[in-house]
C-alpha positions in Angstrom: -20.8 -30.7 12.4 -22.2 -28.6 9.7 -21.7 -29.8 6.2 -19.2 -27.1 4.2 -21.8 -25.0 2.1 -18.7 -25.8 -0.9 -20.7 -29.5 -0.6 -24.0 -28.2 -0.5 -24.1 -26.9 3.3 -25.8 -23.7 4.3 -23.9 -20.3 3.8 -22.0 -18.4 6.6 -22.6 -15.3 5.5 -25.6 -14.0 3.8 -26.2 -13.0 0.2 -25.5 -9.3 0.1 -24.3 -8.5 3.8 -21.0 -7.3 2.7 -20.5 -3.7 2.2 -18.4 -1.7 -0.1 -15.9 0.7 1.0 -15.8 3.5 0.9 -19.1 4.5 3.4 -20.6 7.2 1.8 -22.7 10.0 4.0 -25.2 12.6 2.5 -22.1 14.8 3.6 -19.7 13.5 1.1 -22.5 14.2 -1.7 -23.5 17.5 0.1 -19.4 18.2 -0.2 -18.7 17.5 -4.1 -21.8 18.9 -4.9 -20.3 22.1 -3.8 -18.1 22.5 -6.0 -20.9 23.2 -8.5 -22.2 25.7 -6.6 -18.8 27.5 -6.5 -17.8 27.4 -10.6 -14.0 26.7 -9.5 -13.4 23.0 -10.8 -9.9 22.7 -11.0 -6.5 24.5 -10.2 -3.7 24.1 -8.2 -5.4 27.3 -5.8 -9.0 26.1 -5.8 -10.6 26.3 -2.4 -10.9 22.7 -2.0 -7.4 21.8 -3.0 -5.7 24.6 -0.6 -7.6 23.5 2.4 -7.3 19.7 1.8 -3.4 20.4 2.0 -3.6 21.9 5.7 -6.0 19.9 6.8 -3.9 16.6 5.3 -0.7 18.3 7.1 -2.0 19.3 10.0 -3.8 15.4 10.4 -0.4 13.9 10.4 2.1 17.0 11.8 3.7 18.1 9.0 4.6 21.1 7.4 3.9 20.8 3.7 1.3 18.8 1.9 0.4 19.4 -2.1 -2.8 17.7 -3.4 -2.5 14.8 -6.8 -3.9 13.3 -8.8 -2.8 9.5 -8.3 -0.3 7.9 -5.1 2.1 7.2 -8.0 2.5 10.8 -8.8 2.8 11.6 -5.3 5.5 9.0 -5.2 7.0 10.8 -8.5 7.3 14.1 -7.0 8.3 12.4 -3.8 11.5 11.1 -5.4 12.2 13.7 -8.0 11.9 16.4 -5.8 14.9 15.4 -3.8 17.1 15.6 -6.8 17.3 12.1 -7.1 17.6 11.3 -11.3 20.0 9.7 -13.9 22.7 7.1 -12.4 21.4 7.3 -9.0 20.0 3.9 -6.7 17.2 3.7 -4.6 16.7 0.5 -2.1 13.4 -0.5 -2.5 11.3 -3.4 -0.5 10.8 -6.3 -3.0 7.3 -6.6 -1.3 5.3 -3.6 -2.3 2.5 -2.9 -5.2 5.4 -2.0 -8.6 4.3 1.6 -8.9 6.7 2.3 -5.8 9.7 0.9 -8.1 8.3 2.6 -11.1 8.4 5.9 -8.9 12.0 5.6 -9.1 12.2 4.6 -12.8 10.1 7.5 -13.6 13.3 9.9 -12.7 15.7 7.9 -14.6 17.1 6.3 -11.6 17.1 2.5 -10.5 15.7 0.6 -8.0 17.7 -1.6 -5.8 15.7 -4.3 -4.2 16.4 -5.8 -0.7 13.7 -9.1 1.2 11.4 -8.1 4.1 11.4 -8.8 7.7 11.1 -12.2 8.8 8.1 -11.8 10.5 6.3 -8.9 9.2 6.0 -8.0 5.5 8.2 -4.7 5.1 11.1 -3.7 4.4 13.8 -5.7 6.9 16.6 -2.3 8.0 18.8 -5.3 8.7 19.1 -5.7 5.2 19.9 -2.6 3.8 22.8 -1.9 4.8 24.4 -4.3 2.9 22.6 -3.0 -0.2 24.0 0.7 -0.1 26.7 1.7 -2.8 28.7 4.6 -3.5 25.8 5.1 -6.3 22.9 5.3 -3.4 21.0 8.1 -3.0 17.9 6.7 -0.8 16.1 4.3 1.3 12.0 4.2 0.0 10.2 2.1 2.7 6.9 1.0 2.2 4.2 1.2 4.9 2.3 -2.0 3.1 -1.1 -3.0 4.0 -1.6 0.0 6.5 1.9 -1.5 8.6 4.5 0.7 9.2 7.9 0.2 8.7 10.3 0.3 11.3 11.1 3.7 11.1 13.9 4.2 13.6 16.4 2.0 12.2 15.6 3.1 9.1 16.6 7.1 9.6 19.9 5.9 11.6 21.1 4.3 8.5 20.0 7.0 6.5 21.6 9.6 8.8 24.7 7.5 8.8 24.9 7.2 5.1 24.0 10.3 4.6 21.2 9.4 2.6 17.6 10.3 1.8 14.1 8.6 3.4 11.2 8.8 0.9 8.2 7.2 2.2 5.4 4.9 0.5 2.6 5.5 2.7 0.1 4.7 -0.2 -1.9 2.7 2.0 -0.7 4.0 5.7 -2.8 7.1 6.4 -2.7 7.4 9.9 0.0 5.0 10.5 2.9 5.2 13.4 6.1 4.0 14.1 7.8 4.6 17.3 4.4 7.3 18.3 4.9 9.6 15.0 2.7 9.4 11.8 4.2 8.0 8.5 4.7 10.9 6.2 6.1 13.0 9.0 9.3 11.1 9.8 10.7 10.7 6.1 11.6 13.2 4.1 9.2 13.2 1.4 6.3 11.1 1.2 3.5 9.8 -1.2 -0.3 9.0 -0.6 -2.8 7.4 -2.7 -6.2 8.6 -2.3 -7.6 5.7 -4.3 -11.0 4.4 -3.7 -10.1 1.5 -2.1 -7.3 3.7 0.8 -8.6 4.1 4.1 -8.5 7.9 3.0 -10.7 7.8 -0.2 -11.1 10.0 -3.0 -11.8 7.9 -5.5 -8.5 8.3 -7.2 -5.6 11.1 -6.2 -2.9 11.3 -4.2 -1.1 13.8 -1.4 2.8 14.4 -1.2 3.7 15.6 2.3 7.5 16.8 3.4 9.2 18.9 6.3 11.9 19.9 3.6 11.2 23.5 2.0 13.0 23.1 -0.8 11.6 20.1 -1.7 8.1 21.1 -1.7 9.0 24.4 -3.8 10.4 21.7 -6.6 7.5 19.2 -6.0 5.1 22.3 -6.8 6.5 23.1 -10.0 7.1 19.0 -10.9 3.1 19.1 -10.4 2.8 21.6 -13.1 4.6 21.7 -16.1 8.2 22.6 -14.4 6.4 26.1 -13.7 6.1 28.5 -10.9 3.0 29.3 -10.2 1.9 32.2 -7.6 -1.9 32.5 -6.8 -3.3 35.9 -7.7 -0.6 37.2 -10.1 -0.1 36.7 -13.5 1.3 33.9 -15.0 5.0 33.8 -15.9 4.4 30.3 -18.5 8.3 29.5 -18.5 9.3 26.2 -17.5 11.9 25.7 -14.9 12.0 22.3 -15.3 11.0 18.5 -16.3 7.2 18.6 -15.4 3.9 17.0 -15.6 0.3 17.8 -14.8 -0.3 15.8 -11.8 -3.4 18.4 -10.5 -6.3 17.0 -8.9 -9.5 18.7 -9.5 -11.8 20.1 -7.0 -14.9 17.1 -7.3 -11.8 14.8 -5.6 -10.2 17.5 -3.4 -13.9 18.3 -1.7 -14.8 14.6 -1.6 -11.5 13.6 0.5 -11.8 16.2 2.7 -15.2 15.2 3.7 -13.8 11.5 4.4 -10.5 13.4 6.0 -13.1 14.0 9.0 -13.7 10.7 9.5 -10.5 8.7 9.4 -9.5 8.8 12.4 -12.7 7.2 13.4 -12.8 4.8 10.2 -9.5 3.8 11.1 -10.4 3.0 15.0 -12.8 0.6 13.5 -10.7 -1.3 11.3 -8.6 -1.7 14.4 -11.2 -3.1 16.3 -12.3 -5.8 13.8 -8.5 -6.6 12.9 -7.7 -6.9 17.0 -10.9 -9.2 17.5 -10.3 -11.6 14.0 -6.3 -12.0 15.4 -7.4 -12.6 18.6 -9.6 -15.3 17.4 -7.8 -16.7 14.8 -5.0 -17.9 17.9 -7.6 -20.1 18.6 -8.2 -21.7 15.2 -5.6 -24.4 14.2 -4.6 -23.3 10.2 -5.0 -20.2 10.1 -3.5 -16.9 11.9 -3.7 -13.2 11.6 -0.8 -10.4 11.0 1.8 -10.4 13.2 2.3 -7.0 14.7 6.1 -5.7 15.8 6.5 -3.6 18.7 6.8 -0.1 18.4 4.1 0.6 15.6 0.6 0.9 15.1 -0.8 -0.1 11.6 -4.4 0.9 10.4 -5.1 -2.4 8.4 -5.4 -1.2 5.1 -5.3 -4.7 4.4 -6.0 -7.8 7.4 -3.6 -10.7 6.2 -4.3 -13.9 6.7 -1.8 -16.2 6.9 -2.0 -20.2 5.6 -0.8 -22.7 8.6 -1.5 -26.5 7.5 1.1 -27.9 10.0 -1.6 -26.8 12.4 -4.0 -29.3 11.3 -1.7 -32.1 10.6 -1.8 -31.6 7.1 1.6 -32.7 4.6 0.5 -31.1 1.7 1.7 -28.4 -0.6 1.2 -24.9 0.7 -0.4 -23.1 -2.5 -2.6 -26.8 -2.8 -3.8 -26.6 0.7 -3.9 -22.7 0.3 -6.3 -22.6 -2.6 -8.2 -25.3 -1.2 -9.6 -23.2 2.0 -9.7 -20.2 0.2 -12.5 -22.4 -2.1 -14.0 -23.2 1.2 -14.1 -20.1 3.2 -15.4 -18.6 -0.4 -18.7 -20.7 -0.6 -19.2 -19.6 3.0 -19.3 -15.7 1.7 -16.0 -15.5 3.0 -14.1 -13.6 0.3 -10.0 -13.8 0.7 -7.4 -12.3 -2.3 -4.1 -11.7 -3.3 -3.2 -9.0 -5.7 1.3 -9.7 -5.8 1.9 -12.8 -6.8 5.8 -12.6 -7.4 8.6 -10.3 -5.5 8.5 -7.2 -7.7 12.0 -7.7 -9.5 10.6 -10.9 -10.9 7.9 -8.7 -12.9 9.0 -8.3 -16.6 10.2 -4.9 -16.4 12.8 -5.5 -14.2 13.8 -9.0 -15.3 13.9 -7.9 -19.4 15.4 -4.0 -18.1 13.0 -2.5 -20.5 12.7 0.9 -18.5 12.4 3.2 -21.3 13.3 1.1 -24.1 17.1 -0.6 -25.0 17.7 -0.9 -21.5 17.5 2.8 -20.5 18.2 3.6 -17.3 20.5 0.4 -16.9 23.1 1.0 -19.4 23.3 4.7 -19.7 26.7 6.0 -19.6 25.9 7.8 -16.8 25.0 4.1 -14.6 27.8 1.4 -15.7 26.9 -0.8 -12.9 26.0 -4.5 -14.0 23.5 -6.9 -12.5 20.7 -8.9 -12.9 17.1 -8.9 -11.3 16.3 -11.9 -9.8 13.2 -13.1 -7.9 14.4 -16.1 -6.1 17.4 -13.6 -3.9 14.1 -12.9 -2.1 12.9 -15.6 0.2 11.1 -14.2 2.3 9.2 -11.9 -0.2 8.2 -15.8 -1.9 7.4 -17.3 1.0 5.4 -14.5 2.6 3.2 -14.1 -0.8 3.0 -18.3 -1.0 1.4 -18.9 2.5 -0.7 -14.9 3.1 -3.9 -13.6 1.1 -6.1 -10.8 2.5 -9.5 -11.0 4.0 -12.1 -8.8 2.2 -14.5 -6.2 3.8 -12.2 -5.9 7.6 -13.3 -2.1 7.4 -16.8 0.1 8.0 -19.6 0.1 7.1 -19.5 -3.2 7.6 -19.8 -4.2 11.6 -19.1 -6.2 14.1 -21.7 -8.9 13.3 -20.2 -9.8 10.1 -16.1 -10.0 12.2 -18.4 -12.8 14.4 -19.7 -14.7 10.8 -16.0 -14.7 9.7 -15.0 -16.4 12.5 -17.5 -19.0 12.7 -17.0 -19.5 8.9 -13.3 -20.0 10.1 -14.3 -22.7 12.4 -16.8 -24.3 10.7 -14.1 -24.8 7.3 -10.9 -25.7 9.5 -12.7 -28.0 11.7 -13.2 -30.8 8.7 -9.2 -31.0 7.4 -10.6 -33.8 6.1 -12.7 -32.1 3.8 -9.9 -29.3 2.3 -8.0 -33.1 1.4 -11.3 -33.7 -0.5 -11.0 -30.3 -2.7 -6.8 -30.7 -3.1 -8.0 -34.3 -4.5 -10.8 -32.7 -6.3 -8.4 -30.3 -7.8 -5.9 -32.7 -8.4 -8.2 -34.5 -10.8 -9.6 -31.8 -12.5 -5.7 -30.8 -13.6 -5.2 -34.0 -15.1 -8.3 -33.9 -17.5 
């Protein structure tokens, strides 16, 4: 048995094998570089920003799609552009990164949280039904870590209630539920285009809708509240609340040079994800995501989840938890975690400091009271106590380094004995 490289064993995985996302191509360079050539660097009409739209809408089947300049102001205009504002609720998952809440903030209207699926990590439709008040406008799934939600029960409350589907789709290009794309089954929708998405553009965003009306609003939200028509003069009158949410044409050119290879990026972190669950069923204290039927995730994130039943071990989840993450780290193993309480346990929500003296909670126009609190979420607790995500699960990284992560895997939870030896180890160093 080799000796954990934590205790001064040899490494897993070599110094410097693991690559950085995005994979970058003399295209992509070829691409932004462009943009130089053609003098137009910005604009909601630039070349780069009017293809990127059809090429985005026509990638996932829907009708409209606006370029951004972030995932949370795609999320922005995906809410405010239904009409949704001042005294209105929005259900929310209380698992999701706080800029999908803040979306709904960000129009004056409040979020109403509700726990995720028992074994999956979004939003549970079970449990939104008894969350929906005479005050509720819509339902804003999240399609978290590249898995979609399940969309079908979802729109049959929504088309019961009469209510609106925005979707969070922020990391979920590409995704399905029930054999249709995310962003093309809700209403409105939001994509980042952050550097770390499986589409990439460094930072920006895409709002996508099959609603006219809302993607007229969403186009003047994106720019000052004004109309804007392409090839006529300017009108400069605002019609409304806006912002400048534009993207400029280095971004636009650069994602649509990754756009061509998503599908193919995507089928890769499929591949890896498929062969690390696969072999994880086979490695007592450990296991991957859990998959429902019905929908086909693209793994923005792989999750790992923390089993030390299956090794015997009575210990303390986030003791044992740390302890092989410690482990699997010396090995060149990297794992992470980026939520580390249910989102209406973050300060904002708990304090209702919104805008400042508790605006958008006690407006006149609201009048509801209630509290915020992290422990009605159990499953959003336990779900972030016993998961963390496995780094690098995506190209340019290959195959080879999917086979050291497992054998890492084996080599770490094949000595339980030796993850007791770091809780102890930990234990001691606490009480200095």
């Amino acid at each position: 048995m080799k000796k954990l490289a934590v205790f001064g064993g040899p490494r897993t995985v070599p110094e410097g094998m693991v690559k950085s996302w995005p994979p970058l191509s003399k295209d992509d360079r070829k691409a932004v570089m462009s943009v130089f050539d053609s003098n137009i660097l910005h604009g909601t009409g630039a070349p780069n920003a009017v293809a990127l739209q059809k090429e985005f809408a026509a990638y996932i089947g829907c009708k409209y799609c606006l370029v951004t300049n972030s995932g949370t102001s795609a999320l922005h205009m995906a809410v405010a552009s239904l009409g949704i504002g001042p005294g209105d609720e929005v259900i929310v998952p209380a698992f999701t990164y706080w800029s999908t809440a803040a979306a709904v903030l960000h129009h004056n209207a409040i979020p109403i949280f509700v726990d995720i699926e028992p074994d999956a990590f979004c939003i549970d439709p079970k449990l939104i039904e008894p969350a929906i008040t005479k005050r509720t406008k819509a339902i804003l799934p999240v399609h978290i870590h590249g898995m979609p939600c399940n969309m079908g029960p979802i729109m049959k409350l929504a088309k019961k209630h009469k209510l609106l589907v925005i979707g969070d789709a922020c990391q979920a290009h590409g995704a399905k539920s029930d054999g249709k794309m995310v962003g093309n089954i809700e209403d409105t929708c939001g994509f980042s285009t952050n550097r770390s998405k499986n589409l990439s553009s460094g930072e920006g965003g895409l709002f996508t809708t099959n609603n006219e009306n809302a993607y007229r609003v969403a186009s003047m939200l994106r720019e000052f509240g004004e109309v804007v028509v392409h090839g006529e003069d300017r009108e400069y009158n605002a019609y409304g609340m806006g912002w400048m949410y534009r993207a400029h044409e280095f971004v636009n050119a650069f994602c649509r040079s990754q756009l061509k290879h998503l599908p193919e990026n995507n089928a890769k972190r499929k591949e890896f994800a498929e062969f690390l669950t696969a072999s994880l069923d086979d490695i007592p204290g450990l296991k991957g995501p859990y998959t429902p039927p019905r929908r086909e995730p693209v793994y923005f994130s792989y999750i790992v989840r923390f089993c030390p039943d299956e090794l015997g071990l009575d210990v303390p989840m986030g003791k044992y938890k740390a302890a092989v993450q410690k482990a699997l780290a010396a090995e060149g193993i990297g794992t992470g975690q980026w939520q580390r309480v249910p989102v209406p346990a973050q300060s904002v929500f708990k304090d209702m400091q919104g805008y400042g003296k508790g605006c958008p909670w006690n407006c006149k126009h609201y009048g509801r009271k209630f509290k915020y609190r992290g422990e009605d979420y159990p499953r959003t607790i336990k779900f972030i106590a016993e998961h963390a995500y496995l780094s690098a699960v995506h190209p340019p990284n290959t195959m080879k380094l999917m086979k050291l992560y497992v054998e890492g895997f084996k080599k770490v939870m094949s000595q339980p004995e030796a993850i007791l030896k770091l809780i102890a180890e930990a234990d001691k160093q606490a009480k200095k």
